[in-house]
DSSP file (Angstrom, degrees, kcal/mol; ACC not computed):
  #  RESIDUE AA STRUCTURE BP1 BP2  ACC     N-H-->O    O-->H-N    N-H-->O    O-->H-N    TCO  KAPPA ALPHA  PHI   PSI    X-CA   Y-CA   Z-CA
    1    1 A X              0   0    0      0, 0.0     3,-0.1     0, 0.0    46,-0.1   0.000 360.0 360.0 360.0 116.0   94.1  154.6  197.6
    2    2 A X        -     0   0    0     44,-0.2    43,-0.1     1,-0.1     2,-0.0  -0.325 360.0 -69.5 -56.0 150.1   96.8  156.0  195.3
    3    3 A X     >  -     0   0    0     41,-0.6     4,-3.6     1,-0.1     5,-0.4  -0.125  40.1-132.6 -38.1 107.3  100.8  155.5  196.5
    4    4 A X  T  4 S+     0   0    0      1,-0.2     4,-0.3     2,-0.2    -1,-0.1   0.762 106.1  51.7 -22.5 -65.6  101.4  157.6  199.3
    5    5 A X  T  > S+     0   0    0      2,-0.2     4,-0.9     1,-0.2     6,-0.5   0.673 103.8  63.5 -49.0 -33.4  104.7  159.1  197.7
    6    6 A X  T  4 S+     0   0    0      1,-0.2    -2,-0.2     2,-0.2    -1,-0.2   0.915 115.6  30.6 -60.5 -43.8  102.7  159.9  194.4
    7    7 A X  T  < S+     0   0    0     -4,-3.6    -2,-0.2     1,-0.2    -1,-0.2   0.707  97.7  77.6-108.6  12.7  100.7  162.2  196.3
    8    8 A X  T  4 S-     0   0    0     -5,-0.4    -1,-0.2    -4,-0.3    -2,-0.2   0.950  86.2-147.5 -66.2 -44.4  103.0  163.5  199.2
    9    9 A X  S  < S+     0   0    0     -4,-0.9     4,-0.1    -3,-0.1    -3,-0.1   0.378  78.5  70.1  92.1 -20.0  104.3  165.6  196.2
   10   10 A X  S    S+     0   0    0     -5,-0.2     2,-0.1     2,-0.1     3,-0.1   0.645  77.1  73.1-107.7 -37.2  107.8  165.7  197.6
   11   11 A X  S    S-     0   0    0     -6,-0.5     2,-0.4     1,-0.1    -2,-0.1  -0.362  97.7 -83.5 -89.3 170.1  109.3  162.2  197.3
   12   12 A X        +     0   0    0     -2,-0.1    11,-2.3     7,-0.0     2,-0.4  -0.551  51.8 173.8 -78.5 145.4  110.4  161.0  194.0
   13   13 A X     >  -     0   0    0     -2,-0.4     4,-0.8     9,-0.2     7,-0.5  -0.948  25.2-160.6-130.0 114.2  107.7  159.4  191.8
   14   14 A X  T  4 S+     0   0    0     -2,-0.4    71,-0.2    26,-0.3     6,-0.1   0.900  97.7  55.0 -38.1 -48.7  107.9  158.2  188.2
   15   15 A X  T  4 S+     0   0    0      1,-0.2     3,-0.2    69,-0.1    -1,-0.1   0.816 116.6  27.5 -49.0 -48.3  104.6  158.4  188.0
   16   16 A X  T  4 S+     0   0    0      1,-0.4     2,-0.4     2,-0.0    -1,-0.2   0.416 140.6  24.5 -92.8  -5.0  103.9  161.8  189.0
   17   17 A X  S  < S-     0   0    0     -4,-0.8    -1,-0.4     4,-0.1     2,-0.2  -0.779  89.7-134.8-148.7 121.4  107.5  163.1  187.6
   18   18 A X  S    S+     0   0    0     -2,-0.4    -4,-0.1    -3,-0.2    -5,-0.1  -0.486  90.5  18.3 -53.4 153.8  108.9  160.6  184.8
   19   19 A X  S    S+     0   0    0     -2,-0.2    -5,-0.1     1,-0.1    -1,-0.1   0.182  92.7 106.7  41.8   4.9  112.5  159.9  185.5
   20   20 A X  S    S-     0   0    0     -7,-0.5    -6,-0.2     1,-0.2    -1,-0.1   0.554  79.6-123.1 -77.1   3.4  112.7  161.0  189.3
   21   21 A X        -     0   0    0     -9,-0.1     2,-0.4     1,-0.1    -1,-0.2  -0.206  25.5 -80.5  89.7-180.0  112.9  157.5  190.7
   22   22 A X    >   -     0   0    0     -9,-0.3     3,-1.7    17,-0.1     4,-0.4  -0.882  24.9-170.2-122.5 127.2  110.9  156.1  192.7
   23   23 A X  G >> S+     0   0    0    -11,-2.3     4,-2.3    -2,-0.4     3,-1.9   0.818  89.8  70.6 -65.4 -26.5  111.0  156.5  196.8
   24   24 A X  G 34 S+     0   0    0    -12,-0.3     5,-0.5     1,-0.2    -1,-0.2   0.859  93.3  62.3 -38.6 -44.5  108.3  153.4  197.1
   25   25 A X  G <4 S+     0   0    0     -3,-1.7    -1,-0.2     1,-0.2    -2,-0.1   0.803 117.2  19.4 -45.1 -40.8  111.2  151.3  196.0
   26   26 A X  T <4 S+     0   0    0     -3,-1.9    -1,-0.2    -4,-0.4    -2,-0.2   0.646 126.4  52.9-105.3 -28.8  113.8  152.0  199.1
   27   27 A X  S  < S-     0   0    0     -4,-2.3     2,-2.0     1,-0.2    -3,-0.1   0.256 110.8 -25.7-101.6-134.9  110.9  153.3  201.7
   28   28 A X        +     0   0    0      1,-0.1    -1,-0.2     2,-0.0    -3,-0.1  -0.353  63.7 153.0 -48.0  62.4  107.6  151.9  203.0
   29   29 A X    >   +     0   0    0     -2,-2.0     3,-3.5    -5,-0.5     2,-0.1   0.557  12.7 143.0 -55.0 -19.6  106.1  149.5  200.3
   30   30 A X  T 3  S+     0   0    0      1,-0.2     3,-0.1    -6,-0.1    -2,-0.0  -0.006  80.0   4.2 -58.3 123.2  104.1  147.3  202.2
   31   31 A X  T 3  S+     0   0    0      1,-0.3     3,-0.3    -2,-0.1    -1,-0.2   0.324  99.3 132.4  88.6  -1.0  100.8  146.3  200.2
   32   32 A X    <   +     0   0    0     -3,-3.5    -1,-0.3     1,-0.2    11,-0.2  -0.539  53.3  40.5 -68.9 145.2  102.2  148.4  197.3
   33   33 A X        +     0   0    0     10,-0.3    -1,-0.2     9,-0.3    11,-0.1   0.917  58.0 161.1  66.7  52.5  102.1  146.5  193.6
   34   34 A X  S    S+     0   0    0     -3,-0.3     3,-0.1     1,-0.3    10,-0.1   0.959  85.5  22.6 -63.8 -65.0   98.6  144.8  193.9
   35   35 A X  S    S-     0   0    0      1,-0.2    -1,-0.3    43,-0.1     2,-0.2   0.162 134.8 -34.8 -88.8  17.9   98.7  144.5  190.0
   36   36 A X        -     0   0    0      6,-0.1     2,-0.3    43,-0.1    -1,-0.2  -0.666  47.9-159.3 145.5 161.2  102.7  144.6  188.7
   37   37 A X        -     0   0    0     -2,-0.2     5,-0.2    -3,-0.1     2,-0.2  -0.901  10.1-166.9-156.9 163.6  105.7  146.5  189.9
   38   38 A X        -     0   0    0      3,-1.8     3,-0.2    -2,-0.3    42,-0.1  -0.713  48.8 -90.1-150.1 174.5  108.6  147.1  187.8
   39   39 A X  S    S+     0   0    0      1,-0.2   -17,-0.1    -2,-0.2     3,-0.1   0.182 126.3  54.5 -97.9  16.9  112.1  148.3  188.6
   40   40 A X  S    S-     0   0    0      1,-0.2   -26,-0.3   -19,-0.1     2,-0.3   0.677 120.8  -3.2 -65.3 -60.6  110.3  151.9  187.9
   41   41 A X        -     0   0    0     -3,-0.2    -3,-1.8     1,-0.1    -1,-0.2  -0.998  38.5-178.4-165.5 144.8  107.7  151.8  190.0
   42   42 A X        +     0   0    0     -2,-0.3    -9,-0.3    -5,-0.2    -6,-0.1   0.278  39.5 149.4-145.8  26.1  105.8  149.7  192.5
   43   43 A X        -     0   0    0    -11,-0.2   -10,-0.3     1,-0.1     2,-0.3   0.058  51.8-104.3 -40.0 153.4  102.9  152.1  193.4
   44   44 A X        -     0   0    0    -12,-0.1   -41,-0.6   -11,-0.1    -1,-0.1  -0.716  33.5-101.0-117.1 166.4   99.8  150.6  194.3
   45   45 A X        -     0   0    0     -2,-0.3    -1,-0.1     1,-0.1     6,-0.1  -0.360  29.2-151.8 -67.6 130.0   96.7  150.6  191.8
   46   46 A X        +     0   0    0     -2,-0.1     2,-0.8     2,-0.0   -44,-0.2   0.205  67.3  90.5 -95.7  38.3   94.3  153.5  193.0
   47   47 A X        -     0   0    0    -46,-0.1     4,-0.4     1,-0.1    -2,-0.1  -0.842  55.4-165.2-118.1 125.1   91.2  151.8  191.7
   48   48 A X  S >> S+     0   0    0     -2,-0.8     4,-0.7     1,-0.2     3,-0.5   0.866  90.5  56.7 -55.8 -35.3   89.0  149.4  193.8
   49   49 A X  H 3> S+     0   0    0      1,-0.2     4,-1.8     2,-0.1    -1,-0.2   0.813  90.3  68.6 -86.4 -15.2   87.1  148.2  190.7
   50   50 A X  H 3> S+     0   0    0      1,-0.2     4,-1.4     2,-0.2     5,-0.3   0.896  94.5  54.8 -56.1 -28.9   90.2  147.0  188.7
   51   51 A X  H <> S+     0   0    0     -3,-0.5     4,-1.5    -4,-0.4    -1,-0.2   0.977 113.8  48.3 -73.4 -57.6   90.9  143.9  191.2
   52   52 A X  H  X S+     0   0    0     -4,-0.7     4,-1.6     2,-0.2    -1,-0.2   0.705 108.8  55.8 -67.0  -9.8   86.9  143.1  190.2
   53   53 A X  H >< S+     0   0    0     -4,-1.8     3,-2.7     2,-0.2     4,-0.3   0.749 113.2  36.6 -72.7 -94.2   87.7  143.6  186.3
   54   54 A X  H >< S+     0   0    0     -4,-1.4     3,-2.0     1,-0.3    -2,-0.2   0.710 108.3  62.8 -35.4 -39.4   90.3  141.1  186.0
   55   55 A X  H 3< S+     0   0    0     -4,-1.5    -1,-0.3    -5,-0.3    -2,-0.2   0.924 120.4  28.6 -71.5 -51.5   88.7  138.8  188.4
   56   56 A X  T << S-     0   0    0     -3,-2.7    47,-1.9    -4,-1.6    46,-0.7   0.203 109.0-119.7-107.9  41.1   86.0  138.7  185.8
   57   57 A X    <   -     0   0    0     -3,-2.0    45,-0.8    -4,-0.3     2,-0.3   0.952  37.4-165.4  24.5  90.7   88.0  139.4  182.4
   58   58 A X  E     -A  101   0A   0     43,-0.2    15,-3.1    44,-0.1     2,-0.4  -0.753  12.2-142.1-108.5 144.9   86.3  142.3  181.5
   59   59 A X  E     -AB 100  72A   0     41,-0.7    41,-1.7    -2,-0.3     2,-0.3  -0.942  11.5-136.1-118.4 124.0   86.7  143.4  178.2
   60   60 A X  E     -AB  99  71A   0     11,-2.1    11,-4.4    -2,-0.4     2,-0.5  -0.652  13.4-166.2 -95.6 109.7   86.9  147.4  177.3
   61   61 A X  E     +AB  98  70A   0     37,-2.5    36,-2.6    -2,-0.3    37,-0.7  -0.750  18.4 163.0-105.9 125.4   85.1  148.4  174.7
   62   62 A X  E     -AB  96  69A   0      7,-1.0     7,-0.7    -2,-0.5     2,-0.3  -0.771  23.4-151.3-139.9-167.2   86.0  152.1  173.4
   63   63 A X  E     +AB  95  68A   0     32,-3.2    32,-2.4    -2,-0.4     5,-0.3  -0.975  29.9 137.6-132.2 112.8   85.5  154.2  170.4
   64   64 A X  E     -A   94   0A   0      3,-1.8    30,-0.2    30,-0.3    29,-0.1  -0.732  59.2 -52.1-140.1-121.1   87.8  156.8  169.1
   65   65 A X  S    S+     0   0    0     28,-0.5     3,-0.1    27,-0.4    29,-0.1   0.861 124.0  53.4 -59.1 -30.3   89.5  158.4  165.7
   66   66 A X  S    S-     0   0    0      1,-0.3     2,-0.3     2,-0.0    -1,-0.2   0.783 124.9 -86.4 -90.8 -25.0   90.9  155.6  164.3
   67   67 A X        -     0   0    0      2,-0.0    -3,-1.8     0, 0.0    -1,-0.3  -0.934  68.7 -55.1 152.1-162.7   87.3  153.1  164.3
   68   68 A X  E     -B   63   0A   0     -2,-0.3     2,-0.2    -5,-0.3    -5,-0.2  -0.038  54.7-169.8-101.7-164.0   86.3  150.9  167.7
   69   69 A X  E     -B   62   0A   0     -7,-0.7    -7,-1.0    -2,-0.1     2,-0.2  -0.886  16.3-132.5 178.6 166.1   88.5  148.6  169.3
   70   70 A X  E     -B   61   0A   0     -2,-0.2     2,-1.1    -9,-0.2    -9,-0.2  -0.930  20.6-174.2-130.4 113.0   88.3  145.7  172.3
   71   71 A X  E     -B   60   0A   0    -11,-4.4   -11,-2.1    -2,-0.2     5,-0.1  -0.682  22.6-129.1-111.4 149.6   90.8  145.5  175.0
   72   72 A X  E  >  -B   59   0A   0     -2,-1.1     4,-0.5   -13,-0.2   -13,-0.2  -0.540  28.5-114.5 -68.3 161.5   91.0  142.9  177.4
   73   73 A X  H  > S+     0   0    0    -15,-3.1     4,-1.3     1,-0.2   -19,-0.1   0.695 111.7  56.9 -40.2 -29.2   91.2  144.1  181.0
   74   74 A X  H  4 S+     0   0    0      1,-0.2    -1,-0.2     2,-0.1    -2,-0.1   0.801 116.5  36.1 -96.3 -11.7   94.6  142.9  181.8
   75   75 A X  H  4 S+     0   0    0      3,-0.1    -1,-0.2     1,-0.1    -2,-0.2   0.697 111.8  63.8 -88.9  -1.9   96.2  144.9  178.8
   76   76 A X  H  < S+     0   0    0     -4,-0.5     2,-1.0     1,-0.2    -3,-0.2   0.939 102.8  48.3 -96.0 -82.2   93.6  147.6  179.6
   77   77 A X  S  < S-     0   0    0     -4,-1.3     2,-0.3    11,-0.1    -1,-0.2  -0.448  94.9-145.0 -59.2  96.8   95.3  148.2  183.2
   78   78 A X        -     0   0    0      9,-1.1    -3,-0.1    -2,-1.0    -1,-0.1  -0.455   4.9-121.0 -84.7 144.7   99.2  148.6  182.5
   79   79 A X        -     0   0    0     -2,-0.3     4,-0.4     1,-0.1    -1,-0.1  -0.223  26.4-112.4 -70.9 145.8  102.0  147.6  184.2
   80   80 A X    >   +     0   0    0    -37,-0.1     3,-1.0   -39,-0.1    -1,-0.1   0.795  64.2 142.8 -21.4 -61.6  104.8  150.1  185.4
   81   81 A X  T 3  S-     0   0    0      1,-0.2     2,-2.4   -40,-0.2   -43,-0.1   0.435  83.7 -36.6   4.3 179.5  107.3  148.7  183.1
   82   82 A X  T 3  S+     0   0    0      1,-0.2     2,-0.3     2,-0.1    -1,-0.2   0.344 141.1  48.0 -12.8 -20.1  109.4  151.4  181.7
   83   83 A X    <   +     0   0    0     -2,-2.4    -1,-0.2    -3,-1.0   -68,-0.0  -0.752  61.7 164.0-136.7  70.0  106.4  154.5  181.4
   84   84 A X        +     0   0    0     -2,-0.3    -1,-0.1     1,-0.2   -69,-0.1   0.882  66.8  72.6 -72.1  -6.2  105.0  154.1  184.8
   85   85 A X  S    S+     0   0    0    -71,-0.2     2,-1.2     1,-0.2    -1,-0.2   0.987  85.8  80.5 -55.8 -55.3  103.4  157.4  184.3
   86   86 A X        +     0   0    0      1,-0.1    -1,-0.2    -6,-0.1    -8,-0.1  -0.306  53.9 176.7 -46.8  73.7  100.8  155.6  181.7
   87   87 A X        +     0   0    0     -2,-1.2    -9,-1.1    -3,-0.1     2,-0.2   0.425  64.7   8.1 -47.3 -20.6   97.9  153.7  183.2
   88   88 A X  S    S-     0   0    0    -11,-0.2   -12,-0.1     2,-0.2   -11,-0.1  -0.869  77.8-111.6-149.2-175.4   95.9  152.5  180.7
   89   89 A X        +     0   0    0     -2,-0.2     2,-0.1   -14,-0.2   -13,-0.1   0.247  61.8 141.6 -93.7  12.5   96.5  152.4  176.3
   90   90 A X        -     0   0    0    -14,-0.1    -2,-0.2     1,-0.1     3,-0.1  -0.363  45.2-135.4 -74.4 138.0   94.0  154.6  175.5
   91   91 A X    >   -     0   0    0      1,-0.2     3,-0.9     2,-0.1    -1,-0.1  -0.191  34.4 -77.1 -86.9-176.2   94.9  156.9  172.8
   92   92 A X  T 3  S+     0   0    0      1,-0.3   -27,-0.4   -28,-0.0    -1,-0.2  -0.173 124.2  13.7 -64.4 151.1   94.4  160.9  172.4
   93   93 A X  T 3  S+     0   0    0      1,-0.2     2,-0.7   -29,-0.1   -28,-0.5   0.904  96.8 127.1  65.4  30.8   90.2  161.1  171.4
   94   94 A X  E <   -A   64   0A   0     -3,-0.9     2,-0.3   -30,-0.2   -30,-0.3  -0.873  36.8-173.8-122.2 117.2   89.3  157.4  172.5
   95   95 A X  E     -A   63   0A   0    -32,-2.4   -32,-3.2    -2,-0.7     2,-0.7  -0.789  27.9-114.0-104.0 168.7   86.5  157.0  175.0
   96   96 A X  E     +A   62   0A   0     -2,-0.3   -34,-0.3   -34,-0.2     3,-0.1  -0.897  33.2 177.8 -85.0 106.3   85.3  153.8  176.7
   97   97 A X  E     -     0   0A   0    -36,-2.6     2,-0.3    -2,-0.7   -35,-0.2   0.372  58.8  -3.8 -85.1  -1.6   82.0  153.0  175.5
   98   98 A X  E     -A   61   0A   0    -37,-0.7   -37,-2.5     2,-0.0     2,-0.3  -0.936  53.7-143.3-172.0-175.8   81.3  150.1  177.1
   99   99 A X  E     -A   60   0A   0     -2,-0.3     2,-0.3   -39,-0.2   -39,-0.2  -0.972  19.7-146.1-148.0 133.8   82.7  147.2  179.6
  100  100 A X  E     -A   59   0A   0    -41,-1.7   -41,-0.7    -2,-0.3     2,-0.4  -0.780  11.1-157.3 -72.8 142.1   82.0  143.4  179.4
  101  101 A X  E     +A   58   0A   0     -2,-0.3     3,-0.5     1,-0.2   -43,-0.2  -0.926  25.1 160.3 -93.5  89.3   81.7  140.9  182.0
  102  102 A X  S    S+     0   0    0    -45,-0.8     2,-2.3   -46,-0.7    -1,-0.2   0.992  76.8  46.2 -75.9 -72.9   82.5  137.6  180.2
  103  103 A X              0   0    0    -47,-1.9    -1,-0.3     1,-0.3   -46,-0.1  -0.253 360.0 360.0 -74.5  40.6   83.3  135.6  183.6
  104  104 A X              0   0    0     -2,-2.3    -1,-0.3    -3,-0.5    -2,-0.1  -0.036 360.0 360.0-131.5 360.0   80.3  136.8  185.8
């Protein structure tokens, strides 16, 4: 389940507005900032399957203008840090074309 305040619409979010703060910070957080928090943003991850990615380092195979690439999973899912709006590194034109399970 995406952060409550991200989708209330009302409260401040970085995420959903860069540079409005964030209300997670001061209000209800508990169980917020399963995978990272920063002093941005400590919204909680809305994907079920990421907790099972990392768990089994999965590695994200995508495709786009520049050639292919591999990312691991924990650089795949990004942390708030500075840009919480940005969830993952994929660039403009890059699809995921496959996913690995090394640890499974």
């Amino acid at each position: 389940m995406r952060c409550g305040y991200f989708r209330d619409g009302i409260s401040a979010c970085n995420k959903r507005d860069p540079g409005t703060g964030c209300a997670a910070l001061e209000g209800i957080n508990r169980g917020h900032a399963v995978l990272g928090t920063s002093p941005h943003c400590i919204a909680t991850h809305p994907s079920d399957l990421a907790v099972a990615l990392v768990a089994f380092d999965a590695v994200v195979h995508v495709i786009g203008p520049g050639g292919s690439r591999s990312i691991a999973i924990n650089d795949f899912y990004m942390l708030p840090g500075d840009a919480p709006e940005r969830e993952h590194p994929l660039g403009r034109g890059e699809l995921i074309v496959a996913v690995d399970l090394p640890g499974m």
